[in-house]
C-alpha positions in Angstrom: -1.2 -29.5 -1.0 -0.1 -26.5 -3.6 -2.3 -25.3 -6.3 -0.6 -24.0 -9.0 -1.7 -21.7 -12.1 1.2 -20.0 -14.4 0.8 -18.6 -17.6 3.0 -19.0 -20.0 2.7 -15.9 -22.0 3.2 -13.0 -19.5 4.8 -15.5 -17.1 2.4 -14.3 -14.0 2.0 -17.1 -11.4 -0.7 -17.8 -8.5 0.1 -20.0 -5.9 -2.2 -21.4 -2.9 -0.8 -23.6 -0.3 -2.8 -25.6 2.4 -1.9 -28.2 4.5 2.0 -28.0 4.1 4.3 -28.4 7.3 6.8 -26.4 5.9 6.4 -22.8 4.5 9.2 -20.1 4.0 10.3 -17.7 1.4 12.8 -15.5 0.5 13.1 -13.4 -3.0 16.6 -12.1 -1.9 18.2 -15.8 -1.3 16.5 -17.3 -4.4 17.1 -14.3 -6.4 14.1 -14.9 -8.2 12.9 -13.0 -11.6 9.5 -11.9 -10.3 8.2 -10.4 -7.2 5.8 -12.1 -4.9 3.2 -10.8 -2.7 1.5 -13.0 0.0 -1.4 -13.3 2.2 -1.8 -16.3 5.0 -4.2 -17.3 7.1 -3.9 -19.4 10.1 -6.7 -21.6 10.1 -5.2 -23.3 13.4 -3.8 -22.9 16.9 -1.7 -20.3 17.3 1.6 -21.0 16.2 4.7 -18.4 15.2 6.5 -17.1 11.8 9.9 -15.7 11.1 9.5 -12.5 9.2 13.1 -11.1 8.2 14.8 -12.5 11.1 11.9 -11.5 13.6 9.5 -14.4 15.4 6.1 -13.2 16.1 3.1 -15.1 17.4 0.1 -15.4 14.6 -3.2 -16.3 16.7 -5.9 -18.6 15.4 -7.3 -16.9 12.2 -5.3 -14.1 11.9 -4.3 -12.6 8.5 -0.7 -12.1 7.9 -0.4 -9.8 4.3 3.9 -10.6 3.0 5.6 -8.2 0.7 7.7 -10.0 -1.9 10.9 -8.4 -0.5 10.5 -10.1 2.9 11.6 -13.2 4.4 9.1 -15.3 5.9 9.5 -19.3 7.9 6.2 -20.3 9.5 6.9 -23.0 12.5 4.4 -25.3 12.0 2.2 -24.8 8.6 0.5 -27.3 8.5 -3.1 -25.7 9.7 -1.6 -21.9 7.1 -3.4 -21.0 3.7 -1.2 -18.9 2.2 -1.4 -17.1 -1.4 1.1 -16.3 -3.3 1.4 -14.2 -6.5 3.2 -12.1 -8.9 2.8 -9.0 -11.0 2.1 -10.4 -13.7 -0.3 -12.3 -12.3 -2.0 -9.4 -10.5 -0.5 -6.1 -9.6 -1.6 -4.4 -6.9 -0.8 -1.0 -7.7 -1.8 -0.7 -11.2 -5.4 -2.1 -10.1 -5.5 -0.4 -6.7 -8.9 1.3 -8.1 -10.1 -2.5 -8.0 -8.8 -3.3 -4.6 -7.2 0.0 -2.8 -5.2 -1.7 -0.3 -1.5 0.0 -2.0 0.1 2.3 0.6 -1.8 0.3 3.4 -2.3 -3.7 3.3 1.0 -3.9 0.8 3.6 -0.9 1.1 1.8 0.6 4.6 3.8 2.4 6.9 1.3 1.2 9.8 4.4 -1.3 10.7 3.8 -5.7 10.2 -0.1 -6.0 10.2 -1.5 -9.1 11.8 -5.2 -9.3 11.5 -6.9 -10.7 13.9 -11.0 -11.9 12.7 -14.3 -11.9 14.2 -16.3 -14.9 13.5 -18.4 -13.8 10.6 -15.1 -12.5 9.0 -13.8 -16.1 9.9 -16.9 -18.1 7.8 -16.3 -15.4 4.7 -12.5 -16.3 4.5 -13.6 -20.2 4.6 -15.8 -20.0 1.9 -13.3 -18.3 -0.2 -11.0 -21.0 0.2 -13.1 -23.5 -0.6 -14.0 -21.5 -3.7 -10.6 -21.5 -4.4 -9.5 -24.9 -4.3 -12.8 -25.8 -6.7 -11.6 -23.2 -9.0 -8.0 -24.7 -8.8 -9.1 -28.2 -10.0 -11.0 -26.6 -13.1 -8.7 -26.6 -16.2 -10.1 -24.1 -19.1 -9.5 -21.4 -20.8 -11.2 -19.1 -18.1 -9.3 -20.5 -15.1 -7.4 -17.5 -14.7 -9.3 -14.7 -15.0 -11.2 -17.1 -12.2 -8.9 -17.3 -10.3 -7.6 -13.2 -10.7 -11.4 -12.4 -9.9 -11.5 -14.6 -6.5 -8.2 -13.1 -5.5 -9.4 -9.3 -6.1 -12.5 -10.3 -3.6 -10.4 -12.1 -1.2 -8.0 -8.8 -1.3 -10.6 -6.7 -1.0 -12.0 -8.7 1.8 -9.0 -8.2 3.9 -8.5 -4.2 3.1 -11.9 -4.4 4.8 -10.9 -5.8 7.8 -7.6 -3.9 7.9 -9.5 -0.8 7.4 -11.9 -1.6 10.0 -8.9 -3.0 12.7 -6.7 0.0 12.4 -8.7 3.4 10.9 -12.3 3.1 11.8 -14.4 5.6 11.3 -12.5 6.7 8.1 -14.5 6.8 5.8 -15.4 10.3 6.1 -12.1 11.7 5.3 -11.3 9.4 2.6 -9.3 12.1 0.8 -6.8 12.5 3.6 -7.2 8.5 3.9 -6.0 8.2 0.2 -3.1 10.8 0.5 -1.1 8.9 3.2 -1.3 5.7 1.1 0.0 7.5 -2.0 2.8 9.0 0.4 3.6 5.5 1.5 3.3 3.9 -2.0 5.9 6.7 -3.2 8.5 5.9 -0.2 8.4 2.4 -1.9 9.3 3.4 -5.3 11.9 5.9 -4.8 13.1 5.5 -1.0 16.7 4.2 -2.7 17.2 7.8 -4.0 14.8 10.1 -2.5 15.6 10.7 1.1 14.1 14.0 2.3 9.9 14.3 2.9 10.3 17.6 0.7 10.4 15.3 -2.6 7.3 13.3 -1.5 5.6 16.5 -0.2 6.5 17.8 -3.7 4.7 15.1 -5.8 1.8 14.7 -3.5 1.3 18.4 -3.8 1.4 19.3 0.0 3.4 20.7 2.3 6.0 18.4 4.6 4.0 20.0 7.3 0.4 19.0 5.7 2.2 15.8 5.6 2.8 15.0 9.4 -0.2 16.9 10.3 -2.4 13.8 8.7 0.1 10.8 9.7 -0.3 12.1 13.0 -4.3 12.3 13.0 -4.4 8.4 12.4 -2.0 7.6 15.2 0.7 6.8 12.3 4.9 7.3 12.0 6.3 10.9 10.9 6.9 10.8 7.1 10.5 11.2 8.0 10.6 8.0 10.1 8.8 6.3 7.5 11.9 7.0 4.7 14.4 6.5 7.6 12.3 2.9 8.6 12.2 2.0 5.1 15.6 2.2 3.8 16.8 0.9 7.3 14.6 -2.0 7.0 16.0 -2.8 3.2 19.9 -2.0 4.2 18.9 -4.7 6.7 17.6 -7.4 4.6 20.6 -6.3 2.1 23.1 -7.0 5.0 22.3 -10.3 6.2 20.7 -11.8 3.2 23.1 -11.4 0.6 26.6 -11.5 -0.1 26.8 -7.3 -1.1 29.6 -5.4 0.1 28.8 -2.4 2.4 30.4 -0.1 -0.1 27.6 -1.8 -2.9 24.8 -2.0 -0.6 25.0 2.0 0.4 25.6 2.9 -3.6 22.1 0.8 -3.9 19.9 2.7 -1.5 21.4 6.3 -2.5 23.8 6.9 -0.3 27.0 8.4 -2.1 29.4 8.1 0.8 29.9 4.7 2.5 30.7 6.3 5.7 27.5 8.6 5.7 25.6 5.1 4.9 27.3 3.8 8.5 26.7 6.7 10.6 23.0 6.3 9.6 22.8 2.4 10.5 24.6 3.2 13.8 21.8 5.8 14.5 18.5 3.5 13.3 20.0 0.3 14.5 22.5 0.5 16.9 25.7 -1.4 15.6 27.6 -1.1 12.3 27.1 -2.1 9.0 30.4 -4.6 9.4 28.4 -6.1 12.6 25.4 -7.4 10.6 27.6 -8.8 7.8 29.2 -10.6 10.6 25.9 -11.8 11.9 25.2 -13.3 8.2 28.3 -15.0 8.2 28.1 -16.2 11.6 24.3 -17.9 10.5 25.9 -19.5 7.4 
């Protein structure tokens, strides 16, 4: 089944799938006007999803959070929950007071997080969803700042989790915390035309060397690699997703000279720009 709730005078959208044996998505195919965030859960066996080309196993009630810029096929759906909505609906980053999870559960540099729940974790996220589809079935004049309010408390929910999966004990150096999800929420805005740490460093206030020194307390990438990962991961998408030359697709993430924009994808990924346009050809 898919819930649906738009509004028609900002245009923001909120989406909840369950029970569907097909689920994908892909902004950079559909070319779509807004920009969707996800979260899924599978409520099932363990079963597998694509993300950006990439298969990865999702066990029985893990938590899969999907940035709108990836690609995502699940193999069998039919047991998922998956959210889906758009700034205008609810954007993350000008409410991450509300929900604190920018720089970490959306824009993290802690690499493709899959949750994995305990069991009292597991009857919360139920709930929820029952809450959900009740709130769905309700038309009035309240149903979405309803449904906006159940989403903040299921996002929050999860930043819990995350928090608790992969930096526990952090809550005493929340400040540090807090620094290295501005540092990542930065990458994501200017990472097309900002290459070196020393611009980030700049704006955060801090020294590059500050920098590493607090990625490298929570068992995290260097800044560097996180701008290197970052533009390598969207050249990527850019590459085998859409029908951009090489020459357009380096202009887009800031790289003035072509052949400087190949040496670098020979160094992150092994094989030439040409090679993955190939590879995109070759699918279609």
């Amino acid at each position: 089944m898919t819930f649906t709730y738009r509004d028609t005078i900002n245009g923001g959208e909120f989406i909840l799938f369950a029970g569907e044996p097909k689920l994908s998505g892909n902004n950079l195919l559909t070319k779509s006007p807004y920009n969707y965030y996800a979260l899924a859960i599978n409520t099932g066996l363990p079963t597998r999803v694509v993300l950006d080309g990439e298969s990865f196993e999702m066990p029985s009630f893990a938590i899969l959070p999907v940035m709108f810029s990836q690609s995502y096929a699940f193999e069998d759906a039919v047991d998922i929950i998956l959210w889906k909505f758009n700034r205008e609906f609810y954007c993350v980053v000008d409410h991450d007071e509300q929900v604190g999870c920018a720089g970490f559960l959306f824009y993290g540099s802690w690499g493709q997080l899959m949750l994995e729940t305990a069991a009292p974790e597991q009857r919360k996220l139920r709930l929820l969803i029952e809450v959900f589809k009740e709130e769905f079935d309700e038309r009035d004049d309240i149903q979405g700042d309803m449904l906006r309010m159940l989403l903040v408390r299921l996002i929050i929910t999860i930043t819990r989790i995350a928090r608790e999966r992969i930096v526990p004990n952090v809550v005493a150096e929340e400040e540090k915390f807090n620094l290295l999800r501005q540092f990542n929420l930065l990458v994501e805005l200017h990472y097309k035309t900002a290459h070196e740490v020393q611009y980030y460093a700049a704006r955060l206030f801090k020294s590059p060397k500050t920098l590493a020194n607090y990625f490298a307390k929570y068992g995290s990438k260097s800044p560097r690699q996180i701008i290197q990962e970052r533009i390598t991961l969207e050249a990527k998408r850019q590459l085998t997703h859409t029908d951009r030359s090489v020459k357009e697709i380096a202009q887009h993430l800031g790289f003035e000279d072509p052949a400087h924009f190949s040496r670098f994808i020979r160094q992150q990924l092994g094989c030439a720009p040409t090679d993955l346009k190939k590879l995109q050809k070759g699918v279609e």
